[in-house]
One Martini backbone bead per residue (centre of mass of N, CA, C, O) as a GRO file, in nm:
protein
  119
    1UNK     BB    1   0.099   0.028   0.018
    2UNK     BB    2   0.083   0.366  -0.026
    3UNK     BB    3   0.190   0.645   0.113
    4UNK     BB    4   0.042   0.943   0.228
    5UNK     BB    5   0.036   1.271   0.123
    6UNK     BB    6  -0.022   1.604   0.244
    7UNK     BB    7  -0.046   1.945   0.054
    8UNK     BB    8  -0.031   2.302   0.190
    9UNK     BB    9  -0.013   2.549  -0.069
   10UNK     BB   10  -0.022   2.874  -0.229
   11UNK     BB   11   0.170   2.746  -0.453
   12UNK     BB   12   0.140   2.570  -0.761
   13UNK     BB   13   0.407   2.500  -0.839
   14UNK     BB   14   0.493   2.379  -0.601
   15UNK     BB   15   0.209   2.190  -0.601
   16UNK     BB   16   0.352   2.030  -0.865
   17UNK     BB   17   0.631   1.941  -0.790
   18UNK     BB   18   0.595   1.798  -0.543
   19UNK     BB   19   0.404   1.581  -0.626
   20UNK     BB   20   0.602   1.447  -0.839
   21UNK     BB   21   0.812   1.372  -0.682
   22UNK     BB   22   0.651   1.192  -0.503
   23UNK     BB   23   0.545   1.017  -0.706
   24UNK     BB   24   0.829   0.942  -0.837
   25UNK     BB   25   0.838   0.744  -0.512
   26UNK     BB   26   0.582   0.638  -0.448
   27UNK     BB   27   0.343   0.822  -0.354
   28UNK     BB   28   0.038   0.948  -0.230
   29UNK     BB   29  -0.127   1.233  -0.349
   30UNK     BB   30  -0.230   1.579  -0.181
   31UNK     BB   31  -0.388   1.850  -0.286
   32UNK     BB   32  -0.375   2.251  -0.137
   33UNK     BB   33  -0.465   2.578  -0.080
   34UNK     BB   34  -0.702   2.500   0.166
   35UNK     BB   35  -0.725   2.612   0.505
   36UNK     BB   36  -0.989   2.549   0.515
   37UNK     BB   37  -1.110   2.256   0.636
   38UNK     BB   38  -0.803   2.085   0.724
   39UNK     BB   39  -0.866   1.878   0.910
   40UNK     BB   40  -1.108   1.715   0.753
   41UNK     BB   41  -0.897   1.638   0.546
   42UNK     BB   42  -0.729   1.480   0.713
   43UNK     BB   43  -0.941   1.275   0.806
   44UNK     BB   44  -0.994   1.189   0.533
   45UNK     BB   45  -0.700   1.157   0.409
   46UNK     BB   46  -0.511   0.963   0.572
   47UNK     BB   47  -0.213   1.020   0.633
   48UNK     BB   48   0.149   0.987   0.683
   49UNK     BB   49   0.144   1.306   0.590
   50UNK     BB   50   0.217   1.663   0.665
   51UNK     BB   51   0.267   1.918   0.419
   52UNK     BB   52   0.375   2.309   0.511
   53UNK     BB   53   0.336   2.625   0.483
   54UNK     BB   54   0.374   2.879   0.613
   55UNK     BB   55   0.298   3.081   0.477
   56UNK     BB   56  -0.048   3.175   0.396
   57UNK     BB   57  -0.350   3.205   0.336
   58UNK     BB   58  -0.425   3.277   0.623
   59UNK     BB   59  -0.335   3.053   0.794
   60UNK     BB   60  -0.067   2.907   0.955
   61UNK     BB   61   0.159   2.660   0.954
   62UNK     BB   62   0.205   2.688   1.294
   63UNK     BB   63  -0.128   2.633   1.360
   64UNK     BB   64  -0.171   2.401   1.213
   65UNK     BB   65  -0.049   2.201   1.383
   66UNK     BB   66  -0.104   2.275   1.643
   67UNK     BB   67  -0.391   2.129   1.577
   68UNK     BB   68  -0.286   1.858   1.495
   69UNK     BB   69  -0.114   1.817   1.791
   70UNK     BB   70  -0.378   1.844   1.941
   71UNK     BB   71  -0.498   1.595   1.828
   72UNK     BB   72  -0.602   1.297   1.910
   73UNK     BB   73  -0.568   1.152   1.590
   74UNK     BB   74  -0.339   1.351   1.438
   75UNK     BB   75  -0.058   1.347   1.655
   76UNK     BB   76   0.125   1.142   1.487
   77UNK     BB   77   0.142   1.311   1.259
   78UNK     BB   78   0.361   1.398   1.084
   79UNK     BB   79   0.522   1.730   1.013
   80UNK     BB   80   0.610   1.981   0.761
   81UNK     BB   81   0.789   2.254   0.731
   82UNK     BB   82   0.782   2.523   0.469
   83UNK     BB   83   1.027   2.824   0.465
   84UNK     BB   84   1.178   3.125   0.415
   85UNK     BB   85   1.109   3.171   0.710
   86UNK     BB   86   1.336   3.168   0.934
   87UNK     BB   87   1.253   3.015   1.269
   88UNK     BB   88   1.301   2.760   1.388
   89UNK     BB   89   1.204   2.764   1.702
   90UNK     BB   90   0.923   2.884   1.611
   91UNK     BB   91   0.859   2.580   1.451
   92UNK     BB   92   0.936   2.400   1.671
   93UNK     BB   93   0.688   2.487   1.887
   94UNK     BB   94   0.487   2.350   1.659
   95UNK     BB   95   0.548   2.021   1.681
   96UNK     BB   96   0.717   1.951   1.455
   97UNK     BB   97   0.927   1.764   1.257
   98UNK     BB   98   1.011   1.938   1.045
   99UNK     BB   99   1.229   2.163   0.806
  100UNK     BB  100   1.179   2.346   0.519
  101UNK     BB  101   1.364   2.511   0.293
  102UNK     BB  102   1.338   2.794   0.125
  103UNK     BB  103   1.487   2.672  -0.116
  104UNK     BB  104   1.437   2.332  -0.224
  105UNK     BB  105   1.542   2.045  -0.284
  106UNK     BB  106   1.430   1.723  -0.370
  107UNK     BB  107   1.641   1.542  -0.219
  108UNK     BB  108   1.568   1.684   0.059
  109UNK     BB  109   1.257   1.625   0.049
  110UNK     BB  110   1.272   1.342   0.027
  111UNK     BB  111   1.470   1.287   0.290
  112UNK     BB  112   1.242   1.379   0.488
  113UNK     BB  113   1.025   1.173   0.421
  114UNK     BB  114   1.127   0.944   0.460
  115UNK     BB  115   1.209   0.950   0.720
  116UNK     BB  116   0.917   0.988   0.866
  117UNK     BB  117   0.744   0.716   0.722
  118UNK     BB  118   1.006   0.529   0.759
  119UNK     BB  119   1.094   0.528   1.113
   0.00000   0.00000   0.00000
């Protein structure tokens, strides 16, 4: 069974560019530019992770995480940060699992994600 992953930003190149990435890895991949009920979709998506983009229109990619980290049922599931705003620490302050800077490359975007889907 090939592992889920949900992807949250409001740049279309970024996720056509990542789900591609993605995809020819065997990952199946979910993507949205839609913060607005993204806890349901992430609950109906049943993801194995959620990458999230820190400035987002509308909720920050860091309020979004602490509230998957927040939840009963989603608190298990990795979430990675990608930003080019980078302050680590208060990144890492909402429970996120990696931070991946933006611009990033594929290999690490590839290597941040393997290590935690199958660590």
């Amino acid at each position: 069974m090939l592992k889920r992953i949900l992807i949250l930003d409001d740049n279309q190149d970024i996720l056509d560019v990542v789900k591609e990435a993605l995809l020819y890895e065997r990952y199946e991949v979910t993507i949205t530019s839609e913060t607005e009920n993204i806890i349901e979709a992430i609950q109906t998506c049943k993801p194995d992770l959620v990458m999230l983009d820190y400035k987002l229109n509308g909720t920050r990619g860091d309020d979004i995480c602490r509230q998957i980290k927040a939840h009963q049922q989603l608190n298990n599931i990795p979430v990675i940060i990608c930003s080019a705003y980078l302050n680590k620490d208060d990144l890492l302050a909402c429970g996120c699992d990696a931070i991946i800077s933006k611009p990033f490359g594929l290999d690490e975007l590839v290597d941040t994600v393997n290590g935690l889907v199958y660590c």
